[in-house]
C-alpha positions in Angstrom: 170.3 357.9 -32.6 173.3 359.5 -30.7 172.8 356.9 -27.9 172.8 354.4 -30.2 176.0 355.6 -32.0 177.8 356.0 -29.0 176.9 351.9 -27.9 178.7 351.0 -31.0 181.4 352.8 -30.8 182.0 351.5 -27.0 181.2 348.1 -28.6 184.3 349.2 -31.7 186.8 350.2 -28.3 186.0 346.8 -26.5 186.7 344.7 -30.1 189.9 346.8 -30.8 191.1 346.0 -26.7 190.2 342.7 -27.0 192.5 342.5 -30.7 195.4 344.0 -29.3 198.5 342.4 -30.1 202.2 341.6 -28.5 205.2 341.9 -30.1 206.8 339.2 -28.7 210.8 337.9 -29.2 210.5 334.1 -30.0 213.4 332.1 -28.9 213.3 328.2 -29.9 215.5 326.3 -27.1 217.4 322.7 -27.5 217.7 319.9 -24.5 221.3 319.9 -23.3 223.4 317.4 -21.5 223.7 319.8 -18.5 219.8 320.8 -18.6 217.0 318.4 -18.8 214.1 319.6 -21.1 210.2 320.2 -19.3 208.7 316.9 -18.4 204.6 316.6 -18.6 202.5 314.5 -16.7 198.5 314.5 -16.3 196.6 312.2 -13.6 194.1 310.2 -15.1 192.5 309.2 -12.3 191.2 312.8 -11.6 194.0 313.8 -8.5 194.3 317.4 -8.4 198.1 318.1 -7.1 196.9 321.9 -6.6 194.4 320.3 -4.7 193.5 321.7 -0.6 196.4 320.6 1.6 198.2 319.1 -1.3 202.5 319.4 -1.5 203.3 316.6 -3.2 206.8 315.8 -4.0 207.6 315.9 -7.8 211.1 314.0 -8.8 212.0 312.4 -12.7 214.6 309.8 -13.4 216.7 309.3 -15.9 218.4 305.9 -17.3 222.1 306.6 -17.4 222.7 303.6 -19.9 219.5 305.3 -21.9 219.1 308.9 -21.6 215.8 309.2 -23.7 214.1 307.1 -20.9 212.7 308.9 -18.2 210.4 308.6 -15.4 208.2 311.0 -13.5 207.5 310.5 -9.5 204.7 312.2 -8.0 204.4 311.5 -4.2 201.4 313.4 -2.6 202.8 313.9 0.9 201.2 312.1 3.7 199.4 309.3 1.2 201.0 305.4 0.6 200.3 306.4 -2.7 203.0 307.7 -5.6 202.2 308.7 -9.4 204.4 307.2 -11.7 204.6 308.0 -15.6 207.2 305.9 -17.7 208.6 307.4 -21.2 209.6 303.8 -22.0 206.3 302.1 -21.4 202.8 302.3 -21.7 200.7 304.9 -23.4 204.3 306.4 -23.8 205.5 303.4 -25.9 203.3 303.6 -29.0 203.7 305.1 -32.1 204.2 309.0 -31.7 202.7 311.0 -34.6 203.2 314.5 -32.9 206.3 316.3 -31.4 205.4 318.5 -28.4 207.0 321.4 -27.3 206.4 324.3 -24.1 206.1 328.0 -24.8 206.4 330.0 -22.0 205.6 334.1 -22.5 207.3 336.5 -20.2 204.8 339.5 -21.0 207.0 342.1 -19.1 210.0 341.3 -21.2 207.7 340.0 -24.5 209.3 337.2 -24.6 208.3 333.5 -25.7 210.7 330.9 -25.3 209.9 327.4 -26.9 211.3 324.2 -25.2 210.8 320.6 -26.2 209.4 317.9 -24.0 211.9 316.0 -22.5 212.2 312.6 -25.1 209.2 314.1 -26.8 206.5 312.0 -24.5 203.4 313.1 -22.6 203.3 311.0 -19.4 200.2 309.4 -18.1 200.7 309.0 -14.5 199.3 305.7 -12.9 198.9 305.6 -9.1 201.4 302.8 -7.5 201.2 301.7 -3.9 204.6 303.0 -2.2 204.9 299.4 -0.7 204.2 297.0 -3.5 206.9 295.2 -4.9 206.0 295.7 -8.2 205.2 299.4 -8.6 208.4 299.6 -11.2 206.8 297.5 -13.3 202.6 297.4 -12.7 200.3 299.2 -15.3 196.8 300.0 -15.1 194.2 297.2 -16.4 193.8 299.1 -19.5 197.5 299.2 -20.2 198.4 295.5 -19.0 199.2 294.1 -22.3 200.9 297.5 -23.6 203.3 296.6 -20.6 204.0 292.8 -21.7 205.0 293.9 -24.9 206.1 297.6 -25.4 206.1 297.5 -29.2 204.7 296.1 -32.6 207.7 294.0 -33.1 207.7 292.5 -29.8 204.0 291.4 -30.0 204.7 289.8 -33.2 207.3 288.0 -31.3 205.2 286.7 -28.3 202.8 285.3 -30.6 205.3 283.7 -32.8 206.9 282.2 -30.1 204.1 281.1 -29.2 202.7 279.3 -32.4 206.0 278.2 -33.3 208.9 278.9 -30.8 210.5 275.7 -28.6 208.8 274.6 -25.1 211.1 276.8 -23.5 211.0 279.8 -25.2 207.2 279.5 -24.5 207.1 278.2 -21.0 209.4 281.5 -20.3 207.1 283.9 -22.0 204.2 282.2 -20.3 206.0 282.4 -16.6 206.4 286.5 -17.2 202.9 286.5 -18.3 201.4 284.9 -15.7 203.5 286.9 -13.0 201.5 290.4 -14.8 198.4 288.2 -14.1 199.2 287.5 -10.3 199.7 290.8 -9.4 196.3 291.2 -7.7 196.3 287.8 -6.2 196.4 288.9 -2.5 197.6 285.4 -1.6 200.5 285.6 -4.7 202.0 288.8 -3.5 202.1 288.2 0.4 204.2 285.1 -1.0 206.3 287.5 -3.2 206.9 290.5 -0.7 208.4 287.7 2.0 211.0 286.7 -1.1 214.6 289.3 -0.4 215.6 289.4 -4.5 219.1 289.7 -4.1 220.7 290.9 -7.5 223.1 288.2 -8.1 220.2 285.1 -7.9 217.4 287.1 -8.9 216.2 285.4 -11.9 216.9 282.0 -9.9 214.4 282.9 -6.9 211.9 284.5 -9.6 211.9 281.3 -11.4 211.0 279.5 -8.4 208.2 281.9 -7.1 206.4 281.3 -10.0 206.4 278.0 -10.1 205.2 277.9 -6.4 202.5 280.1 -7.5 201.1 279.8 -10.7 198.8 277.7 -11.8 197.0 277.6 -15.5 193.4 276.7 -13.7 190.2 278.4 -13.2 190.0 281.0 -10.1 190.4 278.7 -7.3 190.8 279.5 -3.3 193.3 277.0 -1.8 191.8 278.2 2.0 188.6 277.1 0.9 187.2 273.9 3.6 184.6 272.7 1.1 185.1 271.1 -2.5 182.0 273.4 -3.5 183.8 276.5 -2.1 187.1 275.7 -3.5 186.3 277.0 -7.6 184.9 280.0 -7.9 181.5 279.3 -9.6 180.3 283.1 -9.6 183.2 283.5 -11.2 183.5 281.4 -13.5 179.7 281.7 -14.7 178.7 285.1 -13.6 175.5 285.8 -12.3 174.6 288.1 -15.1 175.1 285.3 -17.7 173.3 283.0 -16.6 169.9 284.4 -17.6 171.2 283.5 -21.5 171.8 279.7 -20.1 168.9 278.3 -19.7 167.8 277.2 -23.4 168.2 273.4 -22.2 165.3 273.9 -19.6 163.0 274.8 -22.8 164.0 272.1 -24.4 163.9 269.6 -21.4 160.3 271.2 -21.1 159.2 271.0 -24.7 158.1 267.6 -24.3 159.6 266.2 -27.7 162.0 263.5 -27.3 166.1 265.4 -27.5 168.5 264.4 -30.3 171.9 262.7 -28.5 174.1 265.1 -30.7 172.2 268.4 -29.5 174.8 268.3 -26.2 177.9 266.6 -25.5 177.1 263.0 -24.1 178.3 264.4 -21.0 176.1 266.3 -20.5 173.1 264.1 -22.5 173.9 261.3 -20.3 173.0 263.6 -17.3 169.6 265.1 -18.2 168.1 262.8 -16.0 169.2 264.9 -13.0 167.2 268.3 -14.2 164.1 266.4 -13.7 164.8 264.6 -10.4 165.8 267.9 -9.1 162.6 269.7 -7.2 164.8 273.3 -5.8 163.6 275.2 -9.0 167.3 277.3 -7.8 169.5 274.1 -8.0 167.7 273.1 -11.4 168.3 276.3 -12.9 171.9 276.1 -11.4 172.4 272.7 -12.9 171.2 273.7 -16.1 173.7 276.8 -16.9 176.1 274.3 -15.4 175.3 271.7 -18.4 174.7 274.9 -20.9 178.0 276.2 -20.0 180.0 272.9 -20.5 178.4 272.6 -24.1 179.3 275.6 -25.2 182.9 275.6 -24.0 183.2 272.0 -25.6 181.3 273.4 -28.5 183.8 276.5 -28.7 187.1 274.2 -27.9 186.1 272.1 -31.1 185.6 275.2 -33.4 189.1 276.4 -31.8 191.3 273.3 -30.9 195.2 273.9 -31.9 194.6 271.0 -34.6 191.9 273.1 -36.1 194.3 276.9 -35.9 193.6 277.3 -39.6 189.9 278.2 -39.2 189.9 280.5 -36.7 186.4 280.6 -34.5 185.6 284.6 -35.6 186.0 284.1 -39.1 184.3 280.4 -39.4 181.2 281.1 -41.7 179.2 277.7 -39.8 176.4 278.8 -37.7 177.3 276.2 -35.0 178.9 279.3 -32.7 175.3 281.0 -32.9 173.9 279.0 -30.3 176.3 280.1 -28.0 174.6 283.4 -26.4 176.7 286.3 -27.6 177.3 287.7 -24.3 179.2 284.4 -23.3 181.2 284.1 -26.6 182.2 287.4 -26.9 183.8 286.9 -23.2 185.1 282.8 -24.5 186.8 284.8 -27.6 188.6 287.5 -24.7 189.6 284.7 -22.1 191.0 282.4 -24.6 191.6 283.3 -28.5 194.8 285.6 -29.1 193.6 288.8 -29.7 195.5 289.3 -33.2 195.7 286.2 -34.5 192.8 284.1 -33.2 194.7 281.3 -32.6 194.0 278.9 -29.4 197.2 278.3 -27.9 198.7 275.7 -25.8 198.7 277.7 -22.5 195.2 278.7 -23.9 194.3 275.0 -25.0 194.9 273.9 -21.2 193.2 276.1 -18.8 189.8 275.8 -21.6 190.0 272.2 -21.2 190.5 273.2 -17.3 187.2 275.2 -17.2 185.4 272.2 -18.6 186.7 269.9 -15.8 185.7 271.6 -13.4 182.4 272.3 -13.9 182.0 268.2 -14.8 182.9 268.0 -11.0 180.0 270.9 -9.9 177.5 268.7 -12.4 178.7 265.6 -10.6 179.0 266.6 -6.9 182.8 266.3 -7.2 182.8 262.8 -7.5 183.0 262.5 -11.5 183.5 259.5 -14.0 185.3 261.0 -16.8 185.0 258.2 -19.5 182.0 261.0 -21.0 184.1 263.7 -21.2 186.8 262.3 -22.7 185.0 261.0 -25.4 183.8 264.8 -25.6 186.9 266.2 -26.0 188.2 263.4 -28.5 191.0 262.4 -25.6 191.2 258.8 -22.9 190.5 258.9 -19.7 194.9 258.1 -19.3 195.3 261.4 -21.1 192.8 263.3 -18.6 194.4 262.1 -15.8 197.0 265.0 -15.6 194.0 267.8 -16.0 192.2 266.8 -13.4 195.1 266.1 -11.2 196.1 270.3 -12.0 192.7 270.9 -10.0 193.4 269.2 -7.1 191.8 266.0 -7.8 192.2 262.6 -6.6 192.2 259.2 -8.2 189.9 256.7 -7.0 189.2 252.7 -8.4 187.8 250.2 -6.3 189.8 247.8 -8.4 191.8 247.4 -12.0 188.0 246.7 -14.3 186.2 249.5 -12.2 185.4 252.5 -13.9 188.2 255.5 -12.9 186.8 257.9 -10.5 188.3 262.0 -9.9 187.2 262.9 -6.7 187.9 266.4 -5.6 188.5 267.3 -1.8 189.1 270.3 0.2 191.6 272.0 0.8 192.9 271.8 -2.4 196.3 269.6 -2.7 198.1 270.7 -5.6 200.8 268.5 -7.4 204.1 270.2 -6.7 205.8 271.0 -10.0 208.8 269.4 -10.8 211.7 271.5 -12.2 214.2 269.8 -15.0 217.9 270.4 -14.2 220.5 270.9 -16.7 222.9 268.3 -17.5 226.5 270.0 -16.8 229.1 269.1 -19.7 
């Protein structure tokens, strides 16, 4: 029993250490003009900066016009590499719904001192290649659209502009937007870094690069040396899709005779080719092919500017069941605004583009486009420009022939031409 009385009360001493407290002096300190408050960052993407061998370099900006925007420079030495966290944009940017503040105890003179962080953010630091042009400006893939628009209000203002703003209030919106999107076209920012931005004709040579470079089409390669090679197939049908796109095989196979208004009479008018096809590869190829166009037709009708008012995620028809969900949850990502659900001209354009070109993959790049038209409720006049976008060619042996769009590689884009202003 004495043992046992003496292990609790070692156990009592331990709890009563352990409880101890410090009489501390608290001391709550304010951001000055001549002092700037603590500034926190955290890496994301796992880089330890006490890491072996690490000294990085650790520097923050601050806006002079703008005070309460800062930015935090982390430049591990002997990497191409720097960390940058903006106060101003990004995860920083949204709606705050804590302050944050540093203690820091001095035990030998029981002190805690409290300090706010400096304009009240947390940074996230994002790793920026030392060399890119764009490393003031880039975000992560997750914080791409945070970076378009910073804010609530200025959302609601890209997609009012865009449902209602002029032409070119909306071509200018859609120029900065596809710049974000270009970044990690290789080809895009070779052309860029080669471009000396002088401050006084800045926006004038940015305005040009874009038009030089961006194009509202499918992913393309303008190197390629063959018309199959020259639009990304794997890319735009991936490989893991096309498992979910072969339903008109079954019901090629079924034996019963098909309805005309099952498929678009593009791609009814071509059924013929699945059975004169013998590579069981190329027919299964040729089948997501047709599958594919169907459901983006199918999808442009439920979604077509005209039709804005019934948006394709809230229409209560089945007709968007057949489409495998895998495919339209990616059809409502690609093209639908995210908030309003609205198909929008920019939108509207490169959907119709997906559909053209894969009538040229279904046709051998040699297409008539009389079916398609009639598909997409337009003339084969009004196609024209699409299919000239790709890179295609216009081909009639004479004025009553039928109107051929041959495609040919390299591609040969149309140059874009730019409207000048009239001087008063």
């Amino acid at each position: 029993m004495a043992e046992a009385t003496d292990g609790r009360s070692d156990t009592k001493k331990k709890k009563k250490k352990r409880n101890k407290r410090v009489s501390v002096e608290m001391e709550a300190l304010s951001e000055a003009a001549d002092r700037v408050a603590p500034v926190v960052g955290y890496f994301p993407s796992g880089y330890d900066p006490r890491g072996e061998g690490a000294d990085p370099s650790i520097k923050v900006f601050r806006n002079k016009k703008r005070p309460n925007r800062l930015e935090l420079v982390v430049s591990p030495s002997g990497t191409g590499v720097d960390f940058v966290g903006k106060s101003y944009a990004g995860e920083a940017a949204g709606a705050q719904i804590c302050s944050y503040a540093l203690g820091v105890l001095d035990k030998e003179s029981q002190t805690l001192r409290i300090v706010p962080i400096a304009s009240n953010k947390i940074l996230r630091l994002e790793p920026r290649l030392k060399m890119n042009p764009f490393a003031d400006t880039e975000v992560s893939d997750g914080l791409a659209e945070e970076s378009i628009a910073t804010s609530k209000t200025e959302r609601k203002m890209v997609d009012l502009t865009s449902l209602y703003g002029t032409k070119k209030d909306r071509d200018k919106d859609n120029k900065w937007r596809s710049l974000i999107q270009q970044r990690n076209d290789s080809s895009a920012r070779e052309h860029l870094e080669n471009i000396n931005l002088n401050a006084d004709g800045e926006s004038q040579v940015l305005e040009d690069t874009l038009e030089t470079t961006t194009r509202n089409i499918p992913p393309y390669d303008a190197s390629a040396d063959t018309p199959e090679k020259a639009y990304l197939l794997d890319e735009i049908i991936p490989k893991g899709e096309r498992v979910h796109l072969l339903d008109i095989l079954d019901d090629l196979h079924s034996g019963t005779d098909i309805p005309s208004k099952s498929y678009p009479s593009f791609v009814f008018n071509r059924m013929h080719k699945l059975r004169e096809i013998q590579d069981e590869k190329e027919r299964e190829k040729l089948a997501c092919i047709f599958s594919y166009i169907s459901h983006l037709q199918n999808f442009w009708e439920r979604s077509r500017p005209s039709r804005h008012f019934k948006s394709a995620s809230h229409d209560k028809s089945t007709d968007h069941l057949k489409i495998p969900r895998i495919v339209y949850q990616k059809l409502l990502r690609m093209f639908l605004d995210r908030e309003s659900n609205v198909l929008s001209t920019e939108k509207n354009e490169l959907l119709i583009g997906h559909i053209l070109v894969l009538t040229l993959f279904a046709d051998c790049f040699q297409t008539d486009p009389s079916d398609i038209a009639r598909d997409l409720k337009m003339t084969v006049q009004t196609l024209k420009p699409y299919y000239q976008q790709l890179g295609c060619k216009i081909f009639r042996e004479s004025p009553s022939a039928p109107m051929f769009m041959i495609l040919n590689a390299p591609l040969q884009f149309p140059e874009i031409r730019r409207t000048q202003r009239r001087r008063k």
